[in-house]
C-alpha positions as a Python dict, from the first residue, in 0.01 Angstrom:
ca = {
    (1, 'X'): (0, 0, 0),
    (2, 'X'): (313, 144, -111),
    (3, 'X'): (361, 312, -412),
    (4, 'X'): (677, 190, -654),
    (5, 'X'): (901, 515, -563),
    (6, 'X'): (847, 457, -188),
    (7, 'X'): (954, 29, -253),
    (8, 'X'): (1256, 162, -465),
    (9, 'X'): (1368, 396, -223),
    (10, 'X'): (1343, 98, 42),
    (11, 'X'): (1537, -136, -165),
    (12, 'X'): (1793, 118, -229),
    (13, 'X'): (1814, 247, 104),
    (14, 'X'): (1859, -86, 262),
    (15, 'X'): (2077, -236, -44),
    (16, 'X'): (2294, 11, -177),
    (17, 'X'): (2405, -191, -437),
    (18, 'X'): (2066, -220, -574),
    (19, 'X'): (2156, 164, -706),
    (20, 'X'): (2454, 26, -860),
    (21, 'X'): (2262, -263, -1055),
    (22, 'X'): (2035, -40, -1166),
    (23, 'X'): (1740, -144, -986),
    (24, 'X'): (1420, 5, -1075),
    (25, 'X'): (1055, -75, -934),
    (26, 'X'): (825, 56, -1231),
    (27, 'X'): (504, -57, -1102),
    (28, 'X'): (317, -203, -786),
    (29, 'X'): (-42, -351, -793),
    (30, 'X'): (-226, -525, -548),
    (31, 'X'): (-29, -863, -479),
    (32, 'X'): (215, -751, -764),
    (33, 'X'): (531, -609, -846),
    (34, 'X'): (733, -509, -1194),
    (35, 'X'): (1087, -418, -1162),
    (36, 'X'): (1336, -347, -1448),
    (37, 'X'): (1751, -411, -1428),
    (38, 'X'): (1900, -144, -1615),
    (39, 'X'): (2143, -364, -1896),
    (40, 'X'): (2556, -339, -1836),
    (41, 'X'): (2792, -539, -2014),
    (42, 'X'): (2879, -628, -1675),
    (43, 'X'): (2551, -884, -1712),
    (44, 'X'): (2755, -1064, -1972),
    (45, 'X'): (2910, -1400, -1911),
    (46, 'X'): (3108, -1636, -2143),
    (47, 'X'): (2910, -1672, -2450),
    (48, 'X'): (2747, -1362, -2479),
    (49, 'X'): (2431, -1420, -2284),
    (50, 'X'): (2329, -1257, -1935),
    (51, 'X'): (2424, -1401, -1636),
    (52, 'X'): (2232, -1680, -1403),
    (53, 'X'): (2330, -1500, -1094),
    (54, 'X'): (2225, -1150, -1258),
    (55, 'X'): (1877, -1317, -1358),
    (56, 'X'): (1857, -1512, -992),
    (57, 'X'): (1925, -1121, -850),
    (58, 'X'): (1618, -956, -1052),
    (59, 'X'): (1383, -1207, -948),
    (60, 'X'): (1450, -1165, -599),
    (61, 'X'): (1425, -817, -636),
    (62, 'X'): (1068, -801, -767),
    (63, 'X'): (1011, -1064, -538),
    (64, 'X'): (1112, -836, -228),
    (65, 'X'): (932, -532, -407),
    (66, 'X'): (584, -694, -439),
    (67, 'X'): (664, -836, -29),
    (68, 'X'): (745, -469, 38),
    (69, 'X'): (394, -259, -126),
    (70, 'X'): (182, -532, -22),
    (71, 'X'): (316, -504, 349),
    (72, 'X'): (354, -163, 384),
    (73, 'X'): (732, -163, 363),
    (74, 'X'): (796, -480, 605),
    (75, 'X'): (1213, -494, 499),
    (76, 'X'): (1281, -791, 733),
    (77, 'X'): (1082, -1004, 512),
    (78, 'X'): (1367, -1243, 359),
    (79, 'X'): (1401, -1481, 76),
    (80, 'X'): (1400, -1850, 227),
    (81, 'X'): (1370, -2058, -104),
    (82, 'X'): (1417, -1957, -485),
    (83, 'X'): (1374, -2202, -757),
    (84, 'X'): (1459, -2103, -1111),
    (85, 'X'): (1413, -2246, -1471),
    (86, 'X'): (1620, -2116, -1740),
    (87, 'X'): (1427, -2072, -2069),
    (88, 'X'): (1551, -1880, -2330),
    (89, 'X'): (1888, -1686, -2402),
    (90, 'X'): (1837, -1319, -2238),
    (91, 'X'): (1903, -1051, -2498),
    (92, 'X'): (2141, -784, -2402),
    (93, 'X'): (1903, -540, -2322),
    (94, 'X'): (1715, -454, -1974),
    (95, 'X'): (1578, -740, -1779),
    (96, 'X'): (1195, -679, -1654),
    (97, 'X'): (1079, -859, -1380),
    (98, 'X'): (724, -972, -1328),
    (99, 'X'): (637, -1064, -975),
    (100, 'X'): (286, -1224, -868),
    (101, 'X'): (212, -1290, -463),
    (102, 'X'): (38, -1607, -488),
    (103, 'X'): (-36, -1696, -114),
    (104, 'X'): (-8, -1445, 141),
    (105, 'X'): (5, -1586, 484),
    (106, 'X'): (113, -1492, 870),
    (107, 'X'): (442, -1625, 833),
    (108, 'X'): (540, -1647, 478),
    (109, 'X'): (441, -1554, 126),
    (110, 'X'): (455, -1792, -197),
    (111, 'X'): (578, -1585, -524),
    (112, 'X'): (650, -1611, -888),
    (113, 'X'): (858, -1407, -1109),
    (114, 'X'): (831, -1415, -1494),
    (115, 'X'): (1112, -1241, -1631),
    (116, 'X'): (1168, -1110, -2004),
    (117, 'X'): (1410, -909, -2218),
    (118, 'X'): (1294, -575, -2257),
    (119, 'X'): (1131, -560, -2622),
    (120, 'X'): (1030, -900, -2644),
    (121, 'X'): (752, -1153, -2553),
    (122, 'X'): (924, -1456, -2489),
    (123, 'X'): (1005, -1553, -2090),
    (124, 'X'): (1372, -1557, -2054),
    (125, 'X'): (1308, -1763, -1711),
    (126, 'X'): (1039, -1859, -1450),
    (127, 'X'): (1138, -1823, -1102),
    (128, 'X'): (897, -1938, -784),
    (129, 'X'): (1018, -1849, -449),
    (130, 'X'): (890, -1808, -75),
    (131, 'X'): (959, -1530, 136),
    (132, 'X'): (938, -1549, 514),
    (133, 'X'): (799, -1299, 700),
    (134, 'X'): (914, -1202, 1057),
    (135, 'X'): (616, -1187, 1357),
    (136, 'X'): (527, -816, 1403),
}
């Protein structure tokens, strides 16, 4: 398994803009991934609240890191369906991602992300997705 450093450095290396969002993998766990979006005011859309497509962005991204440690850095692994409910109003602070492999298989993996404003408690959005996963 990879450690979160080793996924970051992946993301980033592969996705330079990832640097630029301020992508950050804090943690990796067997089947699990926690990644953190470093808060701009370029998150902000009209009426003060963080972006859909900033929110749809993290979730993939802790989606792809958890894909990434648990597959020892497999980076052709690619999104192939993301579903996402909006909950609650994001805060302007950092967005933390909280990504859990639920089924592992040859071909694809099923994921969900839970993702939060940093500081508080309450789920921001729930996000399932499936990743596919390229034959070795």
């Amino acid at each position: 398994m990879l450690t979160a450093k080793q996924v970051e450095a992946l993301i980033r290396g592969g996705l330079p803009a990832a640097a630029e969002q301020g992508v950050v993998v804090e943690s990796v766990g067997e089947k699990r991934a926690r990644v953190r979006y470093r808060f701009t005011e370029s998150m902000i859309r009209p009426g003060g609240t963080v972006s859909g497509p900033t929110l749809m962005s993290l979730a993939d991204a802790a989606m792809y890191a958890a894909i990434l440690a648990n597959l020892d850095g497999q980076e052709m692994a690619v999104t192939q369906n993301l579903n996402i409910n909006f909950l609650s109003k994001p805060g302007q602070a950092d967005l933390i991602g909280d990504a859990e492999i639920l089924r592992l298989g040859r071909r694809s993996a099923m994921l969900e992300v839970r993702l939060y404003s940093d500081g508080n408690d309450v789920m921001v959005a729930h996000v399932t997705g499936t990743y596919a996963i390229p034959r070795s």
